[in-house]
N, C-alpha and C positions, 0 to 999 in steps of 0.2 A: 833950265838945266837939262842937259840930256839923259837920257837911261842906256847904260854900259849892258849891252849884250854878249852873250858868248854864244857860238853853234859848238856842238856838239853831234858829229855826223862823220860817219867813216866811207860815205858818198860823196865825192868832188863836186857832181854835177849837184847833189842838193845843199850840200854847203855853198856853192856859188848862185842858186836858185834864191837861199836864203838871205846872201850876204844882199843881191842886187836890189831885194825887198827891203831891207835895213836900212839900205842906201837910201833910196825912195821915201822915208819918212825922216821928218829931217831932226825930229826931238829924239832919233836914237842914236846910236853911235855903236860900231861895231867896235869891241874892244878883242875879242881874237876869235882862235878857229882851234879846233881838237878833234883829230882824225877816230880818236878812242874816251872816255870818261879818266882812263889813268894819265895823259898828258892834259889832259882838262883840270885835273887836281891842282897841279900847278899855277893857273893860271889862276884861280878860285882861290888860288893865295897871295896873287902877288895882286892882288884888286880887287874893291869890290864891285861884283858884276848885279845887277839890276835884274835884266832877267834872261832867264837861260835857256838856248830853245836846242832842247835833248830830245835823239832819238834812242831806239829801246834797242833794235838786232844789230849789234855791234861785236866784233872780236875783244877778246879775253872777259870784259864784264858787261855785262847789257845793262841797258838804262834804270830800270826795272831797280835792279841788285845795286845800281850806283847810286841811287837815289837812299836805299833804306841804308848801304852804310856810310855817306857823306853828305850830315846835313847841312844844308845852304841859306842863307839869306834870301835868296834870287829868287824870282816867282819863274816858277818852272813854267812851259810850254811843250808840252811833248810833240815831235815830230817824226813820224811813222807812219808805215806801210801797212801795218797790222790794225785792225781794229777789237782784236780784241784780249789788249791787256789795259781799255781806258779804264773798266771798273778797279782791276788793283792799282791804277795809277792814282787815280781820284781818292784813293787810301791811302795814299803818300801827300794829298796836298798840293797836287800839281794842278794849276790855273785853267789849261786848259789842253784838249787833246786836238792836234790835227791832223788828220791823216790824208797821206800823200795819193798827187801831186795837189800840192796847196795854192790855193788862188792867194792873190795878193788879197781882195776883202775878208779872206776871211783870215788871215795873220792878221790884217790891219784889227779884226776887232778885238783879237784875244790879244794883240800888244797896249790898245786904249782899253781893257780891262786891268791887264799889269799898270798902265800906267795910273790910271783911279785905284787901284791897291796903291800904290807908292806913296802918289799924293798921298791922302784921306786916313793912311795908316797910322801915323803920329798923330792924328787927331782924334786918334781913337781912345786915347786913356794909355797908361803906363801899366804893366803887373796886368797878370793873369787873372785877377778880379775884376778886370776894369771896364768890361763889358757885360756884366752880368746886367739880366733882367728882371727886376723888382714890381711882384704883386701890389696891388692896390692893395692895403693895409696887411701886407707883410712885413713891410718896417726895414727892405732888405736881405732877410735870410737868402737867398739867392734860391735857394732847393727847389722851390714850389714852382717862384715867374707867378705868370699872372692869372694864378687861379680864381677862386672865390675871395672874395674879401670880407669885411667882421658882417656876420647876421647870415652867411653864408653864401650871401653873392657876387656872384662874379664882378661884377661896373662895366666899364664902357671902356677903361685906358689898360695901360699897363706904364710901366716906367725902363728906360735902359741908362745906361750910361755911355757919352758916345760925346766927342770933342771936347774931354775934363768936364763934362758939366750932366746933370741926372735929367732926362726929356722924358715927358710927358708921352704916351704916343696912342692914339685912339685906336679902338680896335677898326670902326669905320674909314679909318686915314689911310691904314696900312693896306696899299696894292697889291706888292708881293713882298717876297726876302729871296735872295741869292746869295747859294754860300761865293767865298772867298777866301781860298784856304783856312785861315785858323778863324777868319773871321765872316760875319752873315753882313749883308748891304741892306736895309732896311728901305721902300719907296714909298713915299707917300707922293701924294700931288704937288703938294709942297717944298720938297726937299727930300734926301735921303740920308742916312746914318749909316754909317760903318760900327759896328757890334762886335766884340770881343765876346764870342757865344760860336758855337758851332750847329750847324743846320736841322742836325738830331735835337738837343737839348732845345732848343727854339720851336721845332714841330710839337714835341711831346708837353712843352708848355704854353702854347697857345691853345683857342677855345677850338676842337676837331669840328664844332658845327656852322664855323666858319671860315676857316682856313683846310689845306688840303697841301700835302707835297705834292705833286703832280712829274718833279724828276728829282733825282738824287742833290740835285743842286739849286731845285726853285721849291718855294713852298707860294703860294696864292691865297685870293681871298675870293671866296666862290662868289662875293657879292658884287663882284668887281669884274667880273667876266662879261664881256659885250656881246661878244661870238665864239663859238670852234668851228675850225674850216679846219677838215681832217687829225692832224694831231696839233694842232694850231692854237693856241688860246691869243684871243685879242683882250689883252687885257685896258687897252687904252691909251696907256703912255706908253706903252710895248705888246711886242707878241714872243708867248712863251711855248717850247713844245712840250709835249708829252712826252714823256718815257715810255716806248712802244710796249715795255714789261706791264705797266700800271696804265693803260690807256681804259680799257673795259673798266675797271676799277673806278677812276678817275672819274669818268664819265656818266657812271650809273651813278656818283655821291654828288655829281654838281647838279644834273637834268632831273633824278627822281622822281619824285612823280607830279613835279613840275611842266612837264611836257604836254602842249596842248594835243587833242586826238582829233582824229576825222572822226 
């Protein structure tokens, strides 16, 4: 099944930049074009569109202000010249930012990130509860996640809920989490989870002397880290960057006084 795109872009040459990109993967299908967000409105009604690749400096309404008063299904993609409204974008839920002129690899990866939201999304559980993270003998209260358990210890797992059914998930297993709009992607070696939880409430409830945010949208497992090359983490199954804001930060809580000396 393919995934229904709309552009969004009151530039010809990057609307036709984009369409020719669209074209080129063949699981997508362009379902139209809107010069503004207010003839976009339209279209956002007469189908439903997958995911929607919006720019922000537009006449009569910009991206930004169309987003917070028309909310949508579609996993947003911003596409823009400006770089710097991706933090209030990433406040609105948008998948991901790219700023112009866009290479084709790198739409292709923030479209096969929309598309593993699409997928994975109904597998995630039904209702607003359905990703919650349950402590080892919390029993569920959802509040806590996976603090200490009875006798006041912490354990080794934690539990979520993630394809209708309640996982086990070790603290050792878990490589990193990447949010996902309303939801966090869970990686172990093994397989991954899609999470009904958002990437704040999942940091503040995992163990701080093992995990770390490292950018507004990864959180990591200091134990799991192979290398940094620059703002770089290898984490193994992937490589994750730093947030140049938390890099110092970052860096002084993984290396501490871990580092060997001359």
């Amino acid at each position: 099944m393919k995934l229904k795109c709309l552009i969004v872009d009151d530039e010809p040459v990057a609307r036709k930049v984009l369409q020719e990109f669209i074209e080129d993967i063949d699981w997508l299908e362009l379902a139209g074009q809107a010069e503004n967000p207010l003839k976009a409105m339209k279209l956002l009604r007469e189908q439903e569109i997958d995911i929607l690749f919006l720019d922000i400096n537009m006449p009569k309404i910009n991206g930004i202000d169309f987003l917070k008063s028309t909310p949508t299904g579609a996993c947003v993609i911003i596409t823009t010249a400006y770089v710097e409204y991706a933090v209030e974008s990433y406040g609105l839920d948008v998948l991901d930012y790219l700023v112009k002129p866009i290479a084709f690899d790198r739409l292709l990866k923030a479209c096969n990130k929309a598309k593993e939201w699409r997928e994975l999304r109904p597998a995630a559980g039904q209702g607003r509860g359905s990703g919650q993270a349950y402590a080892r003998g919390q029993g569920g209260t959802g509040g806590q996640g996976p603090g200490p358990g009875p006798g006041g210890k912490r354990g080794d797992h934690f539990f979520v809920k993630s394809n209708n059914q309640i996982e086990k998930v070790y603290y050792d297993d878990l490589v990193y989490a990447e949010a996902m709009l309303n939801y966090v992607m869970l990686y172990t070696p093994a397989k991954k989870m899609m999470v009904y939880v958002t990437i704040k409430s999942l940091e503040e409830q995992l163990p701080a002397d093992i995990f770390i945010k490292v950018h507004k949208s990864f959180i990591v497992n200091m134990n799991k880290i192979r290398s940094i090359e620059g703002n770089i983490l290898d984490m193994g199954t992937g490589k994750i960057t730093i947030s140049q804001s938390l890099r110092e930060k970052v860096i002084n809580e993984i290396v501490k006084d871990k580092m060997i000396r001359r």
